[in-house]
C-alpha positions as CSV (number, residue, x, y, z in Angstrom):
1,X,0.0,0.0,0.0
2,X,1.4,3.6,-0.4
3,X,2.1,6.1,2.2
4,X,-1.9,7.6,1.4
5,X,-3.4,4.4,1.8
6,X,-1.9,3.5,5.0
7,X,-3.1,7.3,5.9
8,X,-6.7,6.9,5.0
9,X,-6.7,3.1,7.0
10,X,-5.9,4.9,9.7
11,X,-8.3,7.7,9.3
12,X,-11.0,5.0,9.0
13,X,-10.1,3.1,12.3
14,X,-9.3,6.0,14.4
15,X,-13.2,7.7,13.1
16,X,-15.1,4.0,14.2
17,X,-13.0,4.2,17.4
18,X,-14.0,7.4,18.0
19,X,-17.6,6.1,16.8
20,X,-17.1,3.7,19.5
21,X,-16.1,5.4,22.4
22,X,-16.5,8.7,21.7
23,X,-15.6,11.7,23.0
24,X,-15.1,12.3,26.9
25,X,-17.3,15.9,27.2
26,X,-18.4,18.5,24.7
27,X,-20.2,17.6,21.5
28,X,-18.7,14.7,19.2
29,X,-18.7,15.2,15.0
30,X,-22.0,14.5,13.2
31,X,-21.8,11.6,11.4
32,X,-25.3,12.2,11.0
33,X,-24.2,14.1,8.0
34,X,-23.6,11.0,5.3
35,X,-27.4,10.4,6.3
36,X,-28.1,13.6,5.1
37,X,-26.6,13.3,1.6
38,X,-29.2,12.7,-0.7
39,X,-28.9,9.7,-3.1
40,X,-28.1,10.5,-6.7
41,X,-31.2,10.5,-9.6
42,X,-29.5,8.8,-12.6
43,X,-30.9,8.5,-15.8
44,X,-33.3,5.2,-16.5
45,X,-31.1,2.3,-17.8
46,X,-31.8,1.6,-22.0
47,X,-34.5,-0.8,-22.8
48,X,-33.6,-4.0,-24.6
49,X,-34.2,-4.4,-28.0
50,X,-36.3,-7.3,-28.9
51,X,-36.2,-8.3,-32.5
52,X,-38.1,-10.8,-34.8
53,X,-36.8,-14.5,-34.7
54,X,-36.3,-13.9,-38.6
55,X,-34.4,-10.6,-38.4
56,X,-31.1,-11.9,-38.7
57,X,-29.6,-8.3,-39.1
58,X,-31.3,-6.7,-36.2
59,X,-30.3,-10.5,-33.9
60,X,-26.6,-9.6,-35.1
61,X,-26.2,-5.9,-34.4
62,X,-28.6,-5.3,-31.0
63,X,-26.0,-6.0,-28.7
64,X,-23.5,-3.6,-30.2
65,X,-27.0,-0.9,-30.1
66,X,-27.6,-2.1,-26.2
67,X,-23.5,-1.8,-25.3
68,X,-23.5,1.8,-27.1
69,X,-26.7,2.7,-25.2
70,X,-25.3,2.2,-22.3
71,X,-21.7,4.1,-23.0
72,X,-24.4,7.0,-23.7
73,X,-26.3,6.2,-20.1
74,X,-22.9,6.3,-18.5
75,X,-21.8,9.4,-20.3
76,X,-25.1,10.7,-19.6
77,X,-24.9,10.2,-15.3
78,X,-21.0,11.4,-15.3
79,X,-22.2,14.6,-14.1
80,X,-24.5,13.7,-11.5
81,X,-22.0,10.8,-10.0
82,X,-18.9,13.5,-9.9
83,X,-21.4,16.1,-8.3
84,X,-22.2,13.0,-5.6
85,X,-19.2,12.1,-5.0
86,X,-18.0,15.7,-4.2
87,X,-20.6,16.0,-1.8
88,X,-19.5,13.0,0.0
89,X,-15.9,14.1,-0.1
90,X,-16.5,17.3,1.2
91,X,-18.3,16.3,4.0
92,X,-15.7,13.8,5.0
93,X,-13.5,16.2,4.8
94,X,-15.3,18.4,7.2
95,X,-15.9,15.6,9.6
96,X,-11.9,15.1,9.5
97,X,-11.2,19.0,10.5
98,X,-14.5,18.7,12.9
99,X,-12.5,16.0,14.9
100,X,-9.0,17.4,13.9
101,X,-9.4,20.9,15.4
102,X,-12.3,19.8,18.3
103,X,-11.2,21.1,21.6
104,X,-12.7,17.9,22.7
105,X,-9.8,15.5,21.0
106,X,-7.7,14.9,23.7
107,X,-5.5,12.2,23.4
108,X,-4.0,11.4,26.9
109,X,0.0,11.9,26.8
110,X,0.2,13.0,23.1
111,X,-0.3,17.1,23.0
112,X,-1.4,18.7,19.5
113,X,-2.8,15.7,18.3
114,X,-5.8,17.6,16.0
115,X,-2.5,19.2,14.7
116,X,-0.5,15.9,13.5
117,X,-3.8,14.4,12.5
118,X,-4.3,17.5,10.0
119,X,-0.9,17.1,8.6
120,X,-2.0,13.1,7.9
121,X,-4.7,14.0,5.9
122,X,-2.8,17.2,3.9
123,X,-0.1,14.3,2.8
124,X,-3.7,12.6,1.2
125,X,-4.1,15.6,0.0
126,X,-1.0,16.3,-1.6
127,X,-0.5,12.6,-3.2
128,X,-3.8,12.9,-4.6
129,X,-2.9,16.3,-6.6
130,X,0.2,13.9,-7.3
131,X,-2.0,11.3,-9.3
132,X,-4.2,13.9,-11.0
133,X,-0.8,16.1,-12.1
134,X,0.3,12.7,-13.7
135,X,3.3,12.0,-11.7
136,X,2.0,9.8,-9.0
137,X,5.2,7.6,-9.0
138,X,7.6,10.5,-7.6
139,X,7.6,13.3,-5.6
């Protein structure tokens, strides 16, 4: 695994131990808020072509028709699944801050733990402008 998968592993078990057991006082970080995101409307999926027993032209070409309808459907929902996705991302990401910067998240022994914690998630951050700029391999 790379250095920004091992980063997001931990993110996932520290947030269900925090899920867990909590916070000591104060308020803990809505999680509530992924049951607030509302599920994407796509597009209805193509219909599938029937043809006549005898048409031997329309038996031979209505799976390439059905396979393009679909690369259209696909094309079609891009929008809406990016649009989702962002959603869910930045609320994720304001959970992260929520429990990164909570006067709450004290971790005995260990001072400015919000602080390291942030500076986990920016090296996500960073590695994933990384992939997008085309050079994921090197720094």
């Amino acid at each position: 695994m790379s250095k920004a998968e091992n980063v997001i592993f931990f993110d996932v078990v520290f947030i269900m131990l925090l899920g867990a057991f909590g916070f000591s006082t104060g308020s803990s970080p809505s999680f509530g808020a992924f049951q607030t995101i509302p599920q994407p409307t796509l597009a209805p999926l193509p219909s599938a072509i029937h043809c006549n027993p005898i048409d031997f032209v329309c038996a031979g070409t209505k799976d390439v028709a059905t396979a393009t309808a679909y690369v259209g459907w696909a094309i079609v929902n891009m929008p809406v699944l990016v649009a989702y996705f962002l959603i869910v991302t930045v609320t994720f990401a304001d959970i992260v801050l929520g429990i990164a910067f909570s006067p709450n998240l004290t971790v005995k022994g260990i001072p400015f733990f919000g602080l390291v914690f942030f500076g986990l998630q920016t090296y996500v951050i960073f590695e994933a402008i990384r992939i997008f700029r085309g050079s994921s391999t090197g720094v």
